[in-house]
C-alpha positions as CSV (number, residue, x, y, z in Angstrom):
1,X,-344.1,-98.8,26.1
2,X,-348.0,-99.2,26.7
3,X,-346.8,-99.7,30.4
4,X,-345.0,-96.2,30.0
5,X,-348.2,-94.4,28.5
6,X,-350.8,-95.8,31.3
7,X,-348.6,-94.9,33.7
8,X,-347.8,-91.5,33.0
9,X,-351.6,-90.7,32.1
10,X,-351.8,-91.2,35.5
11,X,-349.3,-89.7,37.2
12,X,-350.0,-86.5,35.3
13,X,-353.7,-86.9,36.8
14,X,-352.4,-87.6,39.9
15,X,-349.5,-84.8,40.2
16,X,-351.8,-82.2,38.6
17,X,-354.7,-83.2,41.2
18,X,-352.3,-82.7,44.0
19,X,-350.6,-79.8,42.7
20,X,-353.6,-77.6,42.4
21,X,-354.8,-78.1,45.6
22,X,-351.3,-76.7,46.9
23,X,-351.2,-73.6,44.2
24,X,-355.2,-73.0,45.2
25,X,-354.6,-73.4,49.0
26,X,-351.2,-71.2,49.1
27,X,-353.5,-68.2,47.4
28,X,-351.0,-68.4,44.9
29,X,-353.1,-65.8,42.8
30,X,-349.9,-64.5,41.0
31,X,-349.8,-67.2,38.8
32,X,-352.4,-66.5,36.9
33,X,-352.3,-68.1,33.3
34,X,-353.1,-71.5,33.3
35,X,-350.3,-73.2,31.3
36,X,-348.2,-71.2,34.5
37,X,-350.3,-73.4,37.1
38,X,-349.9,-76.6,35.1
39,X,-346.1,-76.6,35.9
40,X,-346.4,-75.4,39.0
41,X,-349.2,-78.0,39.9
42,X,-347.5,-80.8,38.3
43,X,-343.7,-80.4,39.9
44,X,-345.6,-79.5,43.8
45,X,-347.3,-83.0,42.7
46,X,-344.4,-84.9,42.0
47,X,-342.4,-83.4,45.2
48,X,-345.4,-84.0,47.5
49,X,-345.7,-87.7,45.8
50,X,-342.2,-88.6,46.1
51,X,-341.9,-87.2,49.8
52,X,-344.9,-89.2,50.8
53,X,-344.1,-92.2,49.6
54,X,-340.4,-92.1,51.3
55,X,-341.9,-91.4,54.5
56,X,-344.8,-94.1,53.9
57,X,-341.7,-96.2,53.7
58,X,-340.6,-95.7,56.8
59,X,-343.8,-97.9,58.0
60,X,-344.9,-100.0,55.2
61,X,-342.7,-101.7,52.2
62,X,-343.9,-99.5,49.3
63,X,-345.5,-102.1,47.2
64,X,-347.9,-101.9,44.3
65,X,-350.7,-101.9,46.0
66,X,-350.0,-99.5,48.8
67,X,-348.7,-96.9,46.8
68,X,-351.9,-96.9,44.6
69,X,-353.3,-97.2,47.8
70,X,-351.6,-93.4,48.9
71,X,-352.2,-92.0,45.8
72,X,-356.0,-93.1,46.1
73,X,-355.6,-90.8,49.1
74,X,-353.7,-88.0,48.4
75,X,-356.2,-87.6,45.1
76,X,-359.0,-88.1,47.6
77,X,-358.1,-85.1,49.6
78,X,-357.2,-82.8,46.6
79,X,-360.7,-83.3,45.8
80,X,-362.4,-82.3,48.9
81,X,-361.4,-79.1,47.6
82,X,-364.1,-77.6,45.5
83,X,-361.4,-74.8,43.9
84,X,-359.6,-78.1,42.7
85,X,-362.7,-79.5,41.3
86,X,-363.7,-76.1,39.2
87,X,-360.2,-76.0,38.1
88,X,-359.7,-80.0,37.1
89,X,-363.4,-79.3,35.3
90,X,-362.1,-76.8,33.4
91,X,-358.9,-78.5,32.1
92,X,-362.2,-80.7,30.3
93,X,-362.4,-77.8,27.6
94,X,-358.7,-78.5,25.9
95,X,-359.3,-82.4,25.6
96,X,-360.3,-82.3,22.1
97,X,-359.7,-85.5,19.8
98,X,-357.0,-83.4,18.1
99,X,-355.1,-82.5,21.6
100,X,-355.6,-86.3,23.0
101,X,-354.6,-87.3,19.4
102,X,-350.6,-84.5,20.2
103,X,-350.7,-85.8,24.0
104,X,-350.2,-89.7,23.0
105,X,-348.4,-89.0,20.1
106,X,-345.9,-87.3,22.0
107,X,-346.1,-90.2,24.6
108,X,-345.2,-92.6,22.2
109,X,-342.3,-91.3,20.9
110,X,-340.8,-90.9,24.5
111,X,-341.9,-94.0,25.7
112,X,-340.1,-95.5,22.6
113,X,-336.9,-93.6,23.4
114,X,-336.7,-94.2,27.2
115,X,-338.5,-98.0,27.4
116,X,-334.7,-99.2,25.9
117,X,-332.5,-101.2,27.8
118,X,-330.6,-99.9,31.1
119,X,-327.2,-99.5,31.0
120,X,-326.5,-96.7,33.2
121,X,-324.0,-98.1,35.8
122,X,-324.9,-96.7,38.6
123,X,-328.4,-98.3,38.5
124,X,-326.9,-101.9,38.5
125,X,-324.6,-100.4,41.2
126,X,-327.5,-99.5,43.3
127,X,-330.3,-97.7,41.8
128,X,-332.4,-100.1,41.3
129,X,-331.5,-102.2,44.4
130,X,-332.2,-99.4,46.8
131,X,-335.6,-99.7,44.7
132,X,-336.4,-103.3,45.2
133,X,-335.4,-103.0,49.2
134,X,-337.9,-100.2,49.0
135,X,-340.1,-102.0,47.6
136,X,-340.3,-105.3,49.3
137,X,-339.1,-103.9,52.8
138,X,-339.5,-100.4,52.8
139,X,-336.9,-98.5,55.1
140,X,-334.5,-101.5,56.6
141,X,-332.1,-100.9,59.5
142,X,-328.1,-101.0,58.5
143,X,-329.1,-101.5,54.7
144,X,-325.9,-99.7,54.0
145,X,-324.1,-102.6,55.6
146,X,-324.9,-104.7,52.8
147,X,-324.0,-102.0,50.3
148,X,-322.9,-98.6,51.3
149,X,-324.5,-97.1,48.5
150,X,-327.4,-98.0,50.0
151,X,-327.5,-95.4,52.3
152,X,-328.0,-92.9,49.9
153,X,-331.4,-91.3,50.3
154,X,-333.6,-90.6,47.4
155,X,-337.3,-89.6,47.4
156,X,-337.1,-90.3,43.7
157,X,-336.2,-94.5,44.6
158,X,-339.4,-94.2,46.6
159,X,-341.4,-92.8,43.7
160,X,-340.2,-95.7,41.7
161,X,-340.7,-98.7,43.7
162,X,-344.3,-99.0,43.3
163,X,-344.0,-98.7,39.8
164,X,-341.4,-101.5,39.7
165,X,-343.5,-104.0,40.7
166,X,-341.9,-107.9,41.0
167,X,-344.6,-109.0,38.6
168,X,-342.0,-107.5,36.0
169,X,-339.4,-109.6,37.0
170,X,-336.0,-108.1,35.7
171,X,-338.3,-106.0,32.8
172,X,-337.8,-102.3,33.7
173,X,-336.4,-99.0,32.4
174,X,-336.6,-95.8,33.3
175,X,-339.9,-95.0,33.7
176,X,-339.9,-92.1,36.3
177,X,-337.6,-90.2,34.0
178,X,-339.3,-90.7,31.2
179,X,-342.1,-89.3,33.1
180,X,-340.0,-86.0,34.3
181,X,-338.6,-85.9,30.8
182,X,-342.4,-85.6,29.0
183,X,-342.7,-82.9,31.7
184,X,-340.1,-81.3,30.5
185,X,-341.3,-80.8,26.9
186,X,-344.6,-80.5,28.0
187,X,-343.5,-77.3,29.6
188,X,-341.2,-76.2,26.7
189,X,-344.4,-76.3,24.6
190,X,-346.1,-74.4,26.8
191,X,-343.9,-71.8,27.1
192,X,-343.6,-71.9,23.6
193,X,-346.8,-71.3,23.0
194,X,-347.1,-68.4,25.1
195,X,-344.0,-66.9,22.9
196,X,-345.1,-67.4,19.5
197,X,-348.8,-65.8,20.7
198,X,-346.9,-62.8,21.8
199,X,-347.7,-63.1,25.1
200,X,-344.1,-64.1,26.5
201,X,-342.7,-62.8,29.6
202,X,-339.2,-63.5,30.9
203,X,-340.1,-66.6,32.9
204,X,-341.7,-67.8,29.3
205,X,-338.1,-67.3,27.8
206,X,-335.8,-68.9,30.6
207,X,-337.9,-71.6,31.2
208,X,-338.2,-72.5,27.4
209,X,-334.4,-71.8,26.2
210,X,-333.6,-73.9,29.6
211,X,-335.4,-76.8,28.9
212,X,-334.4,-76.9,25.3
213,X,-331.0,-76.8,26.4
214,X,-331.6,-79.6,29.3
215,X,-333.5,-81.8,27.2
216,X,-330.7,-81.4,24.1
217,X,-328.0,-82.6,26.9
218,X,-329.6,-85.7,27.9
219,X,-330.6,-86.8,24.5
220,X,-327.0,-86.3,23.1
221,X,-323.6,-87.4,24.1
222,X,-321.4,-84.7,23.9
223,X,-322.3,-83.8,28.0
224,X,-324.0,-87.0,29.9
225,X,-325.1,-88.6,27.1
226,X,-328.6,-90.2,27.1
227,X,-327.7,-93.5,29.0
228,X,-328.4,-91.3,32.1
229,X,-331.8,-90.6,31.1
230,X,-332.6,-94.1,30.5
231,X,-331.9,-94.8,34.0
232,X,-333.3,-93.9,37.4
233,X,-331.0,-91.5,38.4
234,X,-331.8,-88.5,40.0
235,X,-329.6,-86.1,38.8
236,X,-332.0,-86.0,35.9
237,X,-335.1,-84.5,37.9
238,X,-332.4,-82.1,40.0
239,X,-331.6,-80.6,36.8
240,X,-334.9,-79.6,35.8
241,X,-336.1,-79.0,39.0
242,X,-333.4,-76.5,39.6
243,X,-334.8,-74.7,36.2
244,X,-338.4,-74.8,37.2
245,X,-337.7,-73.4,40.8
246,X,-335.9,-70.6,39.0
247,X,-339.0,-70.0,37.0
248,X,-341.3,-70.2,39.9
249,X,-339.1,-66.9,41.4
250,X,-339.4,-65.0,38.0
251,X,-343.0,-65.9,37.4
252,X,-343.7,-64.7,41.0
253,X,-341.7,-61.8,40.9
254,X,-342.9,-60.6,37.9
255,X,-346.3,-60.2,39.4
256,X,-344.8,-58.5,42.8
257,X,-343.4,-56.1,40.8
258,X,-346.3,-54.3,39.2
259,X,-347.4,-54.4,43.1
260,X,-344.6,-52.8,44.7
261,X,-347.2,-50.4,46.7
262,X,-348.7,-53.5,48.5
263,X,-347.5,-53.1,52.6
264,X,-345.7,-56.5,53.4
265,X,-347.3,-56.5,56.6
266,X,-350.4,-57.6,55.0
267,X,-348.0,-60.5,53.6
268,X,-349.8,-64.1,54.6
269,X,-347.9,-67.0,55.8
270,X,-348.5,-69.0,53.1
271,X,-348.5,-67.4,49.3
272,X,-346.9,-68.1,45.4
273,X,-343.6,-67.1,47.6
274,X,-343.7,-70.6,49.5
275,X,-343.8,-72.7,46.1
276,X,-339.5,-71.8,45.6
277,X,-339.5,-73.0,49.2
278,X,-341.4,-76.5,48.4
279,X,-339.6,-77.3,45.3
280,X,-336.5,-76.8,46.8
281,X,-336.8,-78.4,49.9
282,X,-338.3,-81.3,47.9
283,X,-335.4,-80.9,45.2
284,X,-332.8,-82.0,48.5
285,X,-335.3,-85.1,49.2
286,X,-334.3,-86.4,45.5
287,X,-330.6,-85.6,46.0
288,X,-328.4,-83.6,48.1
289,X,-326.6,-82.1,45.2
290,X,-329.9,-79.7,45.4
291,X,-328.7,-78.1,48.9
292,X,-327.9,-74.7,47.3
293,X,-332.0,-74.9,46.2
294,X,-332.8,-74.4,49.6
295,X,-331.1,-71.3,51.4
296,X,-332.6,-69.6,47.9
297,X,-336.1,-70.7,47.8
298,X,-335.4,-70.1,51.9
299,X,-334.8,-66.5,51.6
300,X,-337.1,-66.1,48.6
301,X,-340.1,-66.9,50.5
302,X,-338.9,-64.8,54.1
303,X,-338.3,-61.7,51.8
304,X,-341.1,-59.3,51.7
305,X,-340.9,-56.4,48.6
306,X,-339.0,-53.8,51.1
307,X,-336.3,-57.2,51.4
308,X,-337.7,-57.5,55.2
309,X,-338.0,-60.4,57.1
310,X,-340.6,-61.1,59.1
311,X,-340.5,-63.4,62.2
312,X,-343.8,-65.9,61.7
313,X,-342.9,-66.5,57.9
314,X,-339.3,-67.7,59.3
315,X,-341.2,-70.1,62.2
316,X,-343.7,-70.9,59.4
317,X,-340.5,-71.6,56.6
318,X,-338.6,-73.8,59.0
319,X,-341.9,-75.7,59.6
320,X,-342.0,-76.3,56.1
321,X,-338.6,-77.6,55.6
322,X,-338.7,-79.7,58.9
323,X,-341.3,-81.4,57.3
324,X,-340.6,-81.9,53.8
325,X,-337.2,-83.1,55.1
326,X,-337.7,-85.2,58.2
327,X,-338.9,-88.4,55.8
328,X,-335.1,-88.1,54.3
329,X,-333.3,-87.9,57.5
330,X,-335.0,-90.5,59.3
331,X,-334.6,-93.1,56.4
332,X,-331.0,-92.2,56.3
333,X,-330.5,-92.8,60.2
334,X,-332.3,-95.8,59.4
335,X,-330.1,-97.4,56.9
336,X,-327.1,-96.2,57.8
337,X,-327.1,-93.9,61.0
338,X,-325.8,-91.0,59.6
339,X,-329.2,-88.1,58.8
340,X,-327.3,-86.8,55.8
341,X,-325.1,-89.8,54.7
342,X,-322.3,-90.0,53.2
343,X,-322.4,-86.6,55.1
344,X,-320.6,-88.2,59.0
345,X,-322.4,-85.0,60.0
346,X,-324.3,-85.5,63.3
347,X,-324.2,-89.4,62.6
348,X,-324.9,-91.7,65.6
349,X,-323.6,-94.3,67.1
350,X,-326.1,-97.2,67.1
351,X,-325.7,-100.5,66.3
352,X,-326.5,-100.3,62.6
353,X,-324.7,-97.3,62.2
354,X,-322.0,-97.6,59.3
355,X,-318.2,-96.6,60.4
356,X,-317.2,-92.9,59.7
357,X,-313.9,-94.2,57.5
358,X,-316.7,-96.5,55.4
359,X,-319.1,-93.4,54.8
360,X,-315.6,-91.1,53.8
361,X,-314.7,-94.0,51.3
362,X,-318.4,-93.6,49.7
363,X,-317.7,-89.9,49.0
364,X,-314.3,-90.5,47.8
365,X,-315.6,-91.7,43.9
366,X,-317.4,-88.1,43.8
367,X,-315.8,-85.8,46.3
368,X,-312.3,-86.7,44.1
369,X,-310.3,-83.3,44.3
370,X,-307.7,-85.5,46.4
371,X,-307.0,-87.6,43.4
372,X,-305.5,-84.1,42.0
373,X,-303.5,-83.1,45.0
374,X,-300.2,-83.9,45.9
375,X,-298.5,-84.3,49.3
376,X,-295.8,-82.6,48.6
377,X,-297.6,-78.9,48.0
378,X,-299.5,-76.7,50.1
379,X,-301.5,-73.6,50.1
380,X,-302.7,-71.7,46.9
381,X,-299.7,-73.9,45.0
382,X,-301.5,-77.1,46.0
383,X,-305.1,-75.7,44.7
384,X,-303.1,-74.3,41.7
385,X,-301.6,-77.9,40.2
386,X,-305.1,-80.0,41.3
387,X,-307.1,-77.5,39.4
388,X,-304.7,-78.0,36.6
389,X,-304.4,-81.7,36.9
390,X,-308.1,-81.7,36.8
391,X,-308.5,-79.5,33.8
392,X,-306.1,-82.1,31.6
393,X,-307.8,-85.0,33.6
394,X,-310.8,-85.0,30.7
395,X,-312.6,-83.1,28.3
396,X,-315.9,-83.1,30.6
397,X,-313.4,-81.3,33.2
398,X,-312.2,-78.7,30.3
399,X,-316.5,-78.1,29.1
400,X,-317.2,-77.4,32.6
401,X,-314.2,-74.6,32.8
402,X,-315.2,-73.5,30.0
403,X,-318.8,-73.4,30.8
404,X,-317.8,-71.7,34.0
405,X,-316.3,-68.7,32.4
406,X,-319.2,-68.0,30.1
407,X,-321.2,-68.3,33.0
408,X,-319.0,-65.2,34.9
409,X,-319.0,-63.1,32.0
410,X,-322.9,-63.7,31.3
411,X,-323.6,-62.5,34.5
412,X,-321.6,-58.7,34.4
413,X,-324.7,-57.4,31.4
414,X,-327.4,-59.1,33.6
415,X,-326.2,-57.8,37.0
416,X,-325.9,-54.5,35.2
417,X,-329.3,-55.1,33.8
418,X,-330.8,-55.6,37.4
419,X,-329.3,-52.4,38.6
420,X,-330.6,-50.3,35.8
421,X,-334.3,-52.2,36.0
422,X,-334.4,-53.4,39.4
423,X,-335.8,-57.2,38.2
424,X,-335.5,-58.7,41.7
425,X,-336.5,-61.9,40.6
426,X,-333.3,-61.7,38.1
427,X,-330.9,-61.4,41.1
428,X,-331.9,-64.8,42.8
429,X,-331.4,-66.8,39.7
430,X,-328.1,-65.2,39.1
431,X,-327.3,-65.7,42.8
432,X,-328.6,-69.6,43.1
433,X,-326.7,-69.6,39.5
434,X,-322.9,-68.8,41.0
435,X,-323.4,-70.3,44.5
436,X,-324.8,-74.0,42.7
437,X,-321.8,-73.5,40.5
438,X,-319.2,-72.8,43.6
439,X,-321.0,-75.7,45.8
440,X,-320.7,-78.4,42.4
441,X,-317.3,-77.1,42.0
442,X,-315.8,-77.8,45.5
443,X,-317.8,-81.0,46.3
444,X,-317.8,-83.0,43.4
445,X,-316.2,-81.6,40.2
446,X,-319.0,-83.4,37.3
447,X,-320.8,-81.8,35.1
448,X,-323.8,-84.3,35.7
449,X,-324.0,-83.4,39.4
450,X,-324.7,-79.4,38.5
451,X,-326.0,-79.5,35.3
452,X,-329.6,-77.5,36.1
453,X,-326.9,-74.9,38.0
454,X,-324.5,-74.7,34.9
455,X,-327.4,-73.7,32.8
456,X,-329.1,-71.2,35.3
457,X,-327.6,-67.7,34.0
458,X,-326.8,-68.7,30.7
459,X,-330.5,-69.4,29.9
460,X,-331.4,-66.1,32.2
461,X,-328.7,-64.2,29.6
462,X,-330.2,-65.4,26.3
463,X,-334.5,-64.6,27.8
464,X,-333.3,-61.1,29.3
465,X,-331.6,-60.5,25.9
466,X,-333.6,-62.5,23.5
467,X,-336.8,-60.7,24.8
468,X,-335.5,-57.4,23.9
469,X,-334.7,-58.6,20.5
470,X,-337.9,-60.4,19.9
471,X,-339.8,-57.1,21.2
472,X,-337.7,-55.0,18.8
473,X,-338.8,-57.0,15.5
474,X,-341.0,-54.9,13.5
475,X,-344.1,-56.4,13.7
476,X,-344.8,-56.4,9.8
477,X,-341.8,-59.3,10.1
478,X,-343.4,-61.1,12.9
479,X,-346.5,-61.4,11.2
480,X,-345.9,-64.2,9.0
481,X,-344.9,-66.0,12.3
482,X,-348.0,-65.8,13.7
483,X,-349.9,-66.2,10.2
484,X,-348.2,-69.5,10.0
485,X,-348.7,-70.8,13.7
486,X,-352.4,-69.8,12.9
487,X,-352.3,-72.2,10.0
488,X,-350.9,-75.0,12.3
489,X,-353.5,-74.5,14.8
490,X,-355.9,-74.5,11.7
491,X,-354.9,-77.8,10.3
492,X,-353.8,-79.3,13.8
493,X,-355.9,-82.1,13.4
494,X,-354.5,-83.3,10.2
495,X,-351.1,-82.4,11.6
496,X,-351.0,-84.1,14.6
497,X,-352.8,-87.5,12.6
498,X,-349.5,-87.3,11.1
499,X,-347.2,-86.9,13.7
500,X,-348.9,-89.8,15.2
501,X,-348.3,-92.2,12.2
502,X,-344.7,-90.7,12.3
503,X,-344.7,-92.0,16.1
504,X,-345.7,-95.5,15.0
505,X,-343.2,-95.6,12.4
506,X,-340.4,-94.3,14.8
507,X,-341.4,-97.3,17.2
508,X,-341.3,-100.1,14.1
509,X,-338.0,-98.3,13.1
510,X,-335.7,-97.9,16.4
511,X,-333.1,-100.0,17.2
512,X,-333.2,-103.0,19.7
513,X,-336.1,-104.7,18.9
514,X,-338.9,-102.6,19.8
515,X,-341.6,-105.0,19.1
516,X,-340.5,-106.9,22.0
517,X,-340.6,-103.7,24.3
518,X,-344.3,-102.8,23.4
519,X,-346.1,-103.8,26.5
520,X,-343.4,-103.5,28.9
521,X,-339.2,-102.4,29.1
522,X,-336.4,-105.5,28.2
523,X,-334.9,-106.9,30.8
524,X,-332.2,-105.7,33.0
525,X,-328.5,-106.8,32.4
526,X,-328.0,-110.4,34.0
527,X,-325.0,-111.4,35.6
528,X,-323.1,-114.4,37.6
529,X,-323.5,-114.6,41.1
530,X,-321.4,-115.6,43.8
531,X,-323.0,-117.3,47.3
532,X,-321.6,-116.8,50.6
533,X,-322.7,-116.4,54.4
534,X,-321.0,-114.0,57.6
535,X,-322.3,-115.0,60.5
536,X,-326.4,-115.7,59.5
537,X,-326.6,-113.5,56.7
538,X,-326.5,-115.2,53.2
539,X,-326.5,-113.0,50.6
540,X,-324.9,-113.5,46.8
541,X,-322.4,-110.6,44.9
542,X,-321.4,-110.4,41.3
543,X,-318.4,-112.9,39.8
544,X,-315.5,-111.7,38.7
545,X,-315.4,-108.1,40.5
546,X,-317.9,-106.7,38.1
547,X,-319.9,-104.6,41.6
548,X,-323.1,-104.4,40.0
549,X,-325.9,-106.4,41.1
550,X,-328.8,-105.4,38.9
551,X,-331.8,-108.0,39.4
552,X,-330.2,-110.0,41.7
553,X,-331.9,-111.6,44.3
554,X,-331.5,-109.5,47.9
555,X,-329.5,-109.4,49.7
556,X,-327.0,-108.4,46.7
557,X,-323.8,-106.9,48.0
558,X,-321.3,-105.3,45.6
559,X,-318.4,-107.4,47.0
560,X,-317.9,-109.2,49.9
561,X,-318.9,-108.4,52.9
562,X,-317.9,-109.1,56.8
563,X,-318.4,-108.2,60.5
564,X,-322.6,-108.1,60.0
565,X,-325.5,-110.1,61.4
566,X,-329.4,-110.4,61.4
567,X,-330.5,-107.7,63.1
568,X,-333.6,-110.2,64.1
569,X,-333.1,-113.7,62.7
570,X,-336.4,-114.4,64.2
571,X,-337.8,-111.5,61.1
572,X,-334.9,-112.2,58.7
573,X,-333.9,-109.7,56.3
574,X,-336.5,-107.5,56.8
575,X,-335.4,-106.4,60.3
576,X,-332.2,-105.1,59.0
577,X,-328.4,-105.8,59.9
578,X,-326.3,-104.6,62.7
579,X,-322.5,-104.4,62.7
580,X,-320.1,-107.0,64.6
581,X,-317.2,-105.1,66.0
């Protein structure tokens, strides 16, 4: 847990240092209250952080020591900026004892939550593998030879391998969502904050009922259940990246709107509008599940206020998502020779390359819709009896029907709302809302895939709707509210003295032997390994079919493996594999 603290301290410096430099140098002057430019700064900081170290990777094995080494550098030229400086100096003015006092407090009890014991199964699968690989090889040709899961490209694996380091041994957890998930209620506080005080505007509400919902989700078990949490998977930081581009639209829309008069020829290349367009084309670097992001935050930022598009912000876009993307698509083609893999779109035909019929087989666990269908059917009778077959197939497949009609019928009062008030920025969250929903639907039918897109227009229904209400209270009822927040903010330093005892007492209390998880996370699952050689690669896979390699020494196969060889023996593993035909 210590571990856990340090390292987020730092991150949050580090993301925050980062992130301002790209909110100062974007002019991004519609964001203009400061708990607004925290999020903002923070999530540009994680998606430039976790972009740079995948495409560091493509040189250098992301070790400790070079990606301190990057982050030294990154922070370095965030500081050459002297808007970033004035800005960072001014953050000095909140770091009372009382506030530091909150901040760890609230540290400690998520440290305490997430430090427990992996169990997720997709990390033992190949979460943390494609980590380690990372790690001690950075980008290795035909790694999805050894394990086609392998191939699956994640900025957010890159984040996490210098903070895995093999000083650790088998000792980690999820430490990079723990990180996102403090985020999270960092920004639900905010947002909170900026309620209570009155002073909420619609992005204030949809961020904050979002978040609630998000963070309720992964701490429960009625949806995914917390294991997923406590894991490195990256559906966690799609999810609440998908809410906090949202936000991003209505916070900058809500500014453009009270400056409608403005000529969009005097629009600059880059402004608020291109931080939709980073987080979303940094959202597909985590996970492809985050494609519908990206014609959104696309359009968003080629949109002027007459809904014009002008030809140097779509040369200048495209420049911005060629970059941000290229790291992913050249460490795919790397591992497995396909630039969007398990996509066999554009894949290539080189000697690492992994066959199509292996890279169709990978998508067959998640794309399952042909489990429901039957041979003998066709046509709309075919789609009829697999959607129905999938309804009975569980009760996650009846929530997310059911989810998906409250989500048609919320969006009928808010389309009517945006015709009758003319919120542009509603109308992009309800559209990314429906097309997420449509694109999780017809890829890959699980609730954990879409979850930020599932939530998108309920949490728009209940800001649109619970603003109006909150604005209607009289304020002689309201006023005890704020009297009592007053108090709070009165007595916060006995308060939050408190809440930090409480913290201690919650880590001496939880289950599974906390005391032994103070410094750093238990150790990963073991299991029995199997030797064997093809051709001159020995490598070892898990006894008794059970697929999931964990801490295993590399090369660590899911099952056996044939027709592959040392891409170099003279360089062993580190060169990569190529395929025997």
């Amino acid at each position: 847990m210590l571990y856990f603290i340090i390292t987020w301290l730092f991150l949050i410096g580090v993301c925050f240092s980062i992130g301002t430099t790209l909110v100062n140098g974007l002019k991004a002057d519609r964001i203009d209250r400061r708990g607004d430019r925290f999020i903002a700064a923070v999530w540009l900081g994680i998606v430039v952080l976790c972009v740079s170290m995948l495409a560091t990777s493509l040189i250098l094995p992301l070790s400790s020591a070079v990606g301190f080494a990057l982050v030294v550098g990154l922070v370095a030229l965030s500081l050459l900026s002297q808007s970033t400086r004035r800005e960072l100096a001014t953050l000095r003015s909140i770091f009372s004892p009382s506030f530091m006092v909150g901040f760890i407090t609230l540290e400690l009890i998520i440290a305490a939550f997430t430090s427990q014991k992996i169990v997720w199964f997709d990390t033992g699968l190949y979460h943390f593998g494609s980590i380690r690989w990372i790690s001690q090889f950075g980008a290795v040709n035909g790694l999805a030879l050894i394990n086609g899961k392998f191939g699956f490209t994640s900025s957010w694996f890159a984040l996490a391998a210098p903070l895995t380091s093999p000083i650790f041994g088998s000792r980690v957890s999820a430490i990079t969502n723990g990180f996102v998930f403090l985020i999270a209620i960092l920004q639900s506080l905010i947002t909170l904050n900026q309620i209570v005080s009155h002073k909420g505007r619609l992005s204030d509400w949809f961020l904050v009922i979002f978040s609630a919902i998000a963070i309720l989700v992964y701490t429960g078990t009625a949806f995914t259940g917390s294991p997923i949490l406590i894991s490195f998977s990256p559906d966690v930081t799609v999810a609440f990246i998908i809410g906090v581009t949202a936000w991003s639209i209505l916070v900058i829309s809500h500014s453009a709107q009270s400056s409608l008069g403005n000529s969009d020829a005097r629009m600059p290349l880059f402004d608020a509008k291109t931080i939709p367009l980073i987080l979303s084309a940094g959202a597909v670097t985590i996970k492809l599940s985050a494609l519908p992001l990206l014609p959104i935050g696309f359009l968003f930022y080629l949109m002027g206020n007459q809904l014009t598009i002008k030809i140097k912000r779509l040369l200048t876009g495209s420049a911005i998502v060629i970059l941000l993307l290229s790291p992913m698509v050249l460490y795919s083609l790397t591992t497995s020779g396909c630039p969007l893999y398990p996509s066999t779109f554009m894949c290539l035909d080189l000697p690492w390359s992994v066959s199509i019929e292996k890279a169709i087989k990978e998508t067959q666990p998640i794309k399952f819709w042909w489990v429901f269908s039957d041979s003998d059917e066709s046509g709309l009778t075919a789609i009829a009896l697999g959607l129905w077959r999938w309804l009975k197939g569980s009760v996650k497949s009846q929530i997310m029907a059911f989810i998906s009609i409250f989500v048609v019928i919320f969006s009928i009062p808010i389309f009517r709302q945006f015709r009758k008030h003319l919120r542009i920025g509603t109308a992009w969250i309800l559209l990314l809302g429906l097309i997420g929903i449509t694109f999780i639907m017809l890829q890959s039918p699980l609730l954990r895939f879409g979850l930020g897109y599932f939530l998108l227009i309920p949490a728009l229904f209940g800001a649109i709707y619970g603003q109006s209400l909150f604005d209607k209270i009289p304020s002689k009822l309201t006023q005890p509210l704020f009297r009592f927040t007053h108090i709070l903010k009165q007595a916060q330093t006995i308060l939050l003295t408190s809440l930090f005892l409480l913290g201690l007492t919650t880590v001496g209390l939880i289950q599974d032997n906390a005391q032994s998880r103070l410094i750093v996370p238990p150790p990963l699952p073991s299991v029995n390994l199997v030797s064997d050689q093809v051709n001159d690669v020995t490598y070892v896979y898990p006894a008794n079919f059970t697929i999931r390699c964990w801490a295993s020494p590399l090369p660590c196969s899911a099952v056996p493996i044939k027709n592959i060889r040392l891409r170099d023996p003279s360089q062993g593993i580190g060169a990569g594999f190529v395929s025997v035909k």
